[in-house]
N, C-alpha and C positions, 0 to 999 in steps of 0.2 A: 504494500500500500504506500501509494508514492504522497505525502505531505507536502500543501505549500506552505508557504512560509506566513504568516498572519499575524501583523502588530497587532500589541493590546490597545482593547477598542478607548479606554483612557491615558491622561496623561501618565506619564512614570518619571522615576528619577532615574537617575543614571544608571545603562547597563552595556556592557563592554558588545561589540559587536557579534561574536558568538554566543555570549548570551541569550542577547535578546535573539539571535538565528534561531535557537535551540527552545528557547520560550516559547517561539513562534511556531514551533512544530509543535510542542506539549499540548497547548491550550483547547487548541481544538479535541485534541483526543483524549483531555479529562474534562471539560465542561459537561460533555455531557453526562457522565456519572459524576457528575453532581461538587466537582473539587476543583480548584483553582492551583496555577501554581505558582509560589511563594518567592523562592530565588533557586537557581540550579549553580551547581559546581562545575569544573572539569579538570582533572586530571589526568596528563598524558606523559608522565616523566617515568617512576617507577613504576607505576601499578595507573592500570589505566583505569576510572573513573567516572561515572555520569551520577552526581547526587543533584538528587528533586527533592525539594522540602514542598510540601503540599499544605491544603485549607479547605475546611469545606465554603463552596459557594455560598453565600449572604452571610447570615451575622451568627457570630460566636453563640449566641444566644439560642437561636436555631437549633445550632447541631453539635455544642459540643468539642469539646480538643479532638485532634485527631490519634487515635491510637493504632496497635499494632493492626488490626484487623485491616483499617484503612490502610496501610501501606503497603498488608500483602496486597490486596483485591489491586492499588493498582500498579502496586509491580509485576503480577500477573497479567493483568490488560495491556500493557506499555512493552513487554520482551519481544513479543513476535513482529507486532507493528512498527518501532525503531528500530527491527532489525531491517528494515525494508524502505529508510528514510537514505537518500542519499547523503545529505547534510550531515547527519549521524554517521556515517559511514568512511567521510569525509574527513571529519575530526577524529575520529578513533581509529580508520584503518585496518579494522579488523575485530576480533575480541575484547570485549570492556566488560566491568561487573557495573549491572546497575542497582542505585540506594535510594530508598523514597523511605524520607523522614518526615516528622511534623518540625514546623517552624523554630519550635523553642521559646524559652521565655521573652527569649529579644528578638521577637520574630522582625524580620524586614517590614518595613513599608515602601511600597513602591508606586501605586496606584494613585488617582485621587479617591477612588472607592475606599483603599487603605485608607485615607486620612479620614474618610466621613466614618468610616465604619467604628473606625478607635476614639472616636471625639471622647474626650473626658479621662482616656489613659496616657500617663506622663510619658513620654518619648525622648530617644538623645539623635538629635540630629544636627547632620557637618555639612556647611557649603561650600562648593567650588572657591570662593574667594569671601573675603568681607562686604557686609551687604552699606550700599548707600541708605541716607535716611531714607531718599524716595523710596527705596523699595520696601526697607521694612517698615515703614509708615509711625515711625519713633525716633523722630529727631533728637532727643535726650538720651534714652539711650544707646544711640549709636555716637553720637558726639562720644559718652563715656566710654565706650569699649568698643574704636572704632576699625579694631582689627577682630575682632569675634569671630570664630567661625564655629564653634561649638557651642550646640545651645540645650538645655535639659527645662523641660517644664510641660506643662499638660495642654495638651492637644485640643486647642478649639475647633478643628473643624477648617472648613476653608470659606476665603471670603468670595464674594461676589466676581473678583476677578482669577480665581482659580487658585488665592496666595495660601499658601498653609499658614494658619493662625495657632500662635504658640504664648501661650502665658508664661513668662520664664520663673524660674525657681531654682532656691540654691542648690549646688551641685554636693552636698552632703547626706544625700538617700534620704531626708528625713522631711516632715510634715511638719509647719508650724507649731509651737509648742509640745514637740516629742523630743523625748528623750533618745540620747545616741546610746544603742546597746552596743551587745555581742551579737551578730549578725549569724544565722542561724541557716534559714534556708527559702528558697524560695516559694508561694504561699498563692492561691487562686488571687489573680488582681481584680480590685474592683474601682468604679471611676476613683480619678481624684479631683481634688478639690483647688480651684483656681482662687486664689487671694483677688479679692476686689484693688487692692493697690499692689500686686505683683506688676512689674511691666511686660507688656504684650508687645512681641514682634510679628509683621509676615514677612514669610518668605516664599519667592516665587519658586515654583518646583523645579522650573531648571538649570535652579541654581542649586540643587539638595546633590550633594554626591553619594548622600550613607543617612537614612532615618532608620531608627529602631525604637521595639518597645522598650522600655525599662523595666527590667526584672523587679518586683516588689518581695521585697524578702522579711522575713521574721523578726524582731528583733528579740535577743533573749536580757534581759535587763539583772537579771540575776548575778550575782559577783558571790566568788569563794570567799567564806569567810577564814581568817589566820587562825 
């Protein structure tokens, strides 16, 4: 089954040209069983490689993390059919082992779908260069910190013109009036919570080189007593 190649139908942030080649081939052939997919790998040096991190289609909410059942069923649909892609064929040359994961805690965001889907979950996201005021529409704080390109804080959603809207927040894991523990493990995330005077940046998405979720972990507060 010979695959064309098929950009994703939204914006995205930045993906290497084989990448997005090899995306291009996925998408079609898991939409319909119902899973998206997330980021792919490739390794062709020692051991040759094809990892798919996958999602189910709509919201978390829906359907749930993905576990081991989901990545048999489509590593089982996905063997015979990319044996038969040329594109694939192309890049590996021959025999590859394929790997279909779930995202993880820091799952990528790539989409503008990603960015509506996660509104209200804290994200760390890096741009291609330092953003002017115009673009992040925060004259203040970009005068203050106006080499930035790493920004951590909770995900508002996108504005009007496509910008990812980010409420920034300090880069110490922690929630307004928490206490900093012993950090324990990571823990189902739920929204967070955006400070009415945190400062809010946008940023346009083709300036994002790397957005991810942020790991929400435990915190164990407990100390040894001497």
């Amino acid at each position: 089954m010979n695959q064309s190649l098929n950009s994703t139908s939204t914006p995205s942030t930045s993906l290497t040209p084989q990448q997005a080649q090899i995306m291009g081939v996925l998408e079609p052939l898991l939409a319909p069983m119902g899973y998206s997919v997330v980021q792919v790998e490739v390794s062709t040096h020692h051991q040759k490689v094809l990892r798919i991190f996958i999602d189910h289609l709509g919201s978390t909410a829906d359907h749930g993390t993905i576990g081991i059942e989901d990545c048999v069923k489509v590593t089982r649909a996905l063997e015979e059919p990319l044996d038969q892609v040329p594109e694939i064929e192309a890049i590996f040359h021959g025999a590859y082992e394929l790997e279909v994961s779930s995202p993880g805690a820091d799952r990528p965001l790539r989409t503008s779908q990603d960015f509506l889907r996660f509104t209200g979950r804290r994200i760390r996201l890096h741009t291609f260069r330092p953003l002017t005021a115009e673009e992040a529409g925060n004259a203040d704080h970009i005068a203050k910190n106006p080499r930035q390109k790493n920004f951590l804080g909770v995900l508002q959603g996108l504005t009007d013109e496509g910008k990812v809207r980010l409420s920034l927040q300090a880069d110490d894991g922690t929630e307004s009036g928490q206490k900093k523990g012993k950090k324990t493990k990571a823990k189902t995330p739920e929204p967070a919570s955006a400070s009415d005077s945190a400062p809010a940046v946008c940023i346009p998405m083709n300036l994002i080189s790397k957005a991810n979720l942020e790991p929400v972990f435990e915190f164990d507060d407990q100390r040894s007593e001497s």
